[in-house]
Residue frames relative to the residue before (quaternion, step in Angstrom):
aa qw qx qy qz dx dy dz
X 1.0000 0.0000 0.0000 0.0000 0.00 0.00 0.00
X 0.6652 -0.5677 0.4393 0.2056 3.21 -1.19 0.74
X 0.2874 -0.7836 0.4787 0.2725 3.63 0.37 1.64
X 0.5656 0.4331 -0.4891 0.5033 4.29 0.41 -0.12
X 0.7980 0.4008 -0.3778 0.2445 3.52 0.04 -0.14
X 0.5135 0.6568 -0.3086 0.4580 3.24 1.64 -0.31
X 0.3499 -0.7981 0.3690 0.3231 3.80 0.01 1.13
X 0.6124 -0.6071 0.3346 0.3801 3.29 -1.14 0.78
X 0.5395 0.6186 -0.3809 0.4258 3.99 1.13 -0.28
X 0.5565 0.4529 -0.2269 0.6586 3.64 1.64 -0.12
X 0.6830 0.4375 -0.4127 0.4146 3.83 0.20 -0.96
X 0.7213 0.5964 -0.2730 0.2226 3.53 1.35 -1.13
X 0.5112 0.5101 -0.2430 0.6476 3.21 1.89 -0.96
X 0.8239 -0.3883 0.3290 0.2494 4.03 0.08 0.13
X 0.7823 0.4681 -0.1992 0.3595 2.88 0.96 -0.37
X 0.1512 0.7902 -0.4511 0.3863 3.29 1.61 1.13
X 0.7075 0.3993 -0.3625 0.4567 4.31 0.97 0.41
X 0.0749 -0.7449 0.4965 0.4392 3.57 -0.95 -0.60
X 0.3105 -0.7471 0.5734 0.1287 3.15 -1.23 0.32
X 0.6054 -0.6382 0.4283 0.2069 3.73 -1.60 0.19
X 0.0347 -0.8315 0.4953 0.2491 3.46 0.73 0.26
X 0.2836 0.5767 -0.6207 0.4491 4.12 1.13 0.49
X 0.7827 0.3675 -0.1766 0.4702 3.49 -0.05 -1.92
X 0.5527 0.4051 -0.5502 0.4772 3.94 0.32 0.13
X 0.7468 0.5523 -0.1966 0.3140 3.40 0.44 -1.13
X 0.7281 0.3670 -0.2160 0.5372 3.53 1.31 -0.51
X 0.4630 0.5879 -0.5162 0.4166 3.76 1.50 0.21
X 0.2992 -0.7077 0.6091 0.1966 3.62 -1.24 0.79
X 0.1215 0.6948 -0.6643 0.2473 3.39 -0.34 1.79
X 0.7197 -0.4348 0.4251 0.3351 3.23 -1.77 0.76
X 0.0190 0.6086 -0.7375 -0.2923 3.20 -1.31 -0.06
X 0.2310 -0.6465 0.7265 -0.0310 3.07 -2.02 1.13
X 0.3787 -0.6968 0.5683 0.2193 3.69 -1.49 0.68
X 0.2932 -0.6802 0.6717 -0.0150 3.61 -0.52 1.04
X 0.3371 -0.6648 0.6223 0.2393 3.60 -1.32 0.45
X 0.4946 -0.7587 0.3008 0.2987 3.26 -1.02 1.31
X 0.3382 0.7649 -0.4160 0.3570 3.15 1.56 -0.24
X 0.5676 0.7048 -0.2441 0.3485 3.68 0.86 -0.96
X 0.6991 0.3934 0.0198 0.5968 3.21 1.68 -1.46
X 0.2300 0.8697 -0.3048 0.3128 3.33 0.83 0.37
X 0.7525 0.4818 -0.0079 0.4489 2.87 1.38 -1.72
X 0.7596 0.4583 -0.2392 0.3946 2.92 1.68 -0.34
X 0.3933 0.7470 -0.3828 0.3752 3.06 1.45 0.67
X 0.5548 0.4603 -0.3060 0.6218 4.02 1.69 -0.71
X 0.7910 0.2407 -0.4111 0.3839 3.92 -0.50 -0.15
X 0.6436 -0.5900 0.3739 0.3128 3.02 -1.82 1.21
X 0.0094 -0.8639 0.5027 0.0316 3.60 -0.31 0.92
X 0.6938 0.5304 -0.1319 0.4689 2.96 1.48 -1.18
X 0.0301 0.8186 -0.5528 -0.1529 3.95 -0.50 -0.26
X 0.3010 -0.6908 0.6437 -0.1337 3.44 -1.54 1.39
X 0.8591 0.1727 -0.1233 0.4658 3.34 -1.63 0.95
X 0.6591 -0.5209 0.3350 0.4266 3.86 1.25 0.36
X 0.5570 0.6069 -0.3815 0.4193 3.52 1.40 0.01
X 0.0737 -0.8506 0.4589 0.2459 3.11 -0.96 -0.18
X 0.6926 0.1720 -0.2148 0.6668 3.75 -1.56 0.66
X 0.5253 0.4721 -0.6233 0.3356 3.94 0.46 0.90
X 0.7617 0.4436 -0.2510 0.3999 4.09 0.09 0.14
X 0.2928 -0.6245 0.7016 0.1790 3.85 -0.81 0.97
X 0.6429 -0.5360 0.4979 0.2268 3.09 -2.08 0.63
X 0.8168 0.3409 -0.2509 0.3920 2.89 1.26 -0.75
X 0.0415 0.6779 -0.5620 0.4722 3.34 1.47 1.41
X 0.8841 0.3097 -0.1028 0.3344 2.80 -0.35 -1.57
X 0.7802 0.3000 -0.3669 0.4082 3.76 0.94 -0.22
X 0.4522 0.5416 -0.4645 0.5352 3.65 1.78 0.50
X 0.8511 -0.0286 -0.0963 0.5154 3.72 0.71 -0.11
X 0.3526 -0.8103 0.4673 0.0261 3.50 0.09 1.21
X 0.8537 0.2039 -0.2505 0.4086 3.39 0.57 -0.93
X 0.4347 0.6250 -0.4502 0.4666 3.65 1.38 0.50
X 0.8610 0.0126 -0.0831 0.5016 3.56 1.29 -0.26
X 0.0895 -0.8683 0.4876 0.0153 2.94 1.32 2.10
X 0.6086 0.5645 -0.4822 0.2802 3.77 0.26 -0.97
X 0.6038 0.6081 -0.2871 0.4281 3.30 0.81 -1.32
X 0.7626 0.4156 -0.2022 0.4526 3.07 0.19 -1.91
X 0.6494 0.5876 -0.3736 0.3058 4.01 0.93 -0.20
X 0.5150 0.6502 -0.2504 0.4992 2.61 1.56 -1.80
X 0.6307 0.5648 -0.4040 0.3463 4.13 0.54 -1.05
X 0.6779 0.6565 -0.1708 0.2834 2.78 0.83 -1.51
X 0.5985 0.5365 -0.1554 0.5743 3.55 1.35 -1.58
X 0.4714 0.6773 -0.5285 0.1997 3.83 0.75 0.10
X 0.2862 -0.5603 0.6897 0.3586 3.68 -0.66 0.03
X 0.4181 -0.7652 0.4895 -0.0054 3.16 -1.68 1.63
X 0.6329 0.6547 -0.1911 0.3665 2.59 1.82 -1.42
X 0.6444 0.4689 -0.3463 0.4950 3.73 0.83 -0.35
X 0.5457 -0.7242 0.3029 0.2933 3.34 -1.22 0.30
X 0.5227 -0.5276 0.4612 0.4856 3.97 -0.37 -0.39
X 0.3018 -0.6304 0.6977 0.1571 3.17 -1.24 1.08
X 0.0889 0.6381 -0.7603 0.0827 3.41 -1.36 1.54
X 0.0578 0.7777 -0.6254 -0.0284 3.03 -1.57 0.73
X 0.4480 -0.7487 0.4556 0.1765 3.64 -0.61 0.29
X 0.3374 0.6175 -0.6764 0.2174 3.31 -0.35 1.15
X 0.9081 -0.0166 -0.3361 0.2492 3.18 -1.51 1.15
């Protein structure tokens, strides 16, 4: 994606590259448990996008009112649990 289009409330938290989620997936790193508290934060910025928009909707939209943004709130659902979360740490 086009690093100008990615609002700046995202670019600030880190997420200002793209990446491959093949090549995340095929690095042999540890997995470690983290407290979900940690992640928390990522429930208020507009990560998610709806209605053809984009970076226009917070997770927690979608888990304070589910059926105003069923697609979304399905699509969540259909994740596969079994794998871990990609976390990484930049700034």
């Amino acid at each position: 994606m086009d690093e100008n289009r990615i609002p700046e409330e995202i670019r600030a938290v880190g997420f200002d590259f793209s990446w491959s989620a093949e090549k995340v997936w095929a690095l042999d790193l540890p997995v470690q448990e983290m407290s979900v508290k940690e992640l928390i934060w990522h429930l208020d910025p507009t990560f998610l996008n709806e209605g053809g928009g984009a970076y226009n909707l917070t997770p927690r939209e979608v888990i304070e009112n589910p059926a105003a943004h069923a697609a979304e709130y399905e699509r969540t659902l259909r994740a596969e649990t079994k794998y871990p979360i990609e976390v990484m740490w930049n700034k």
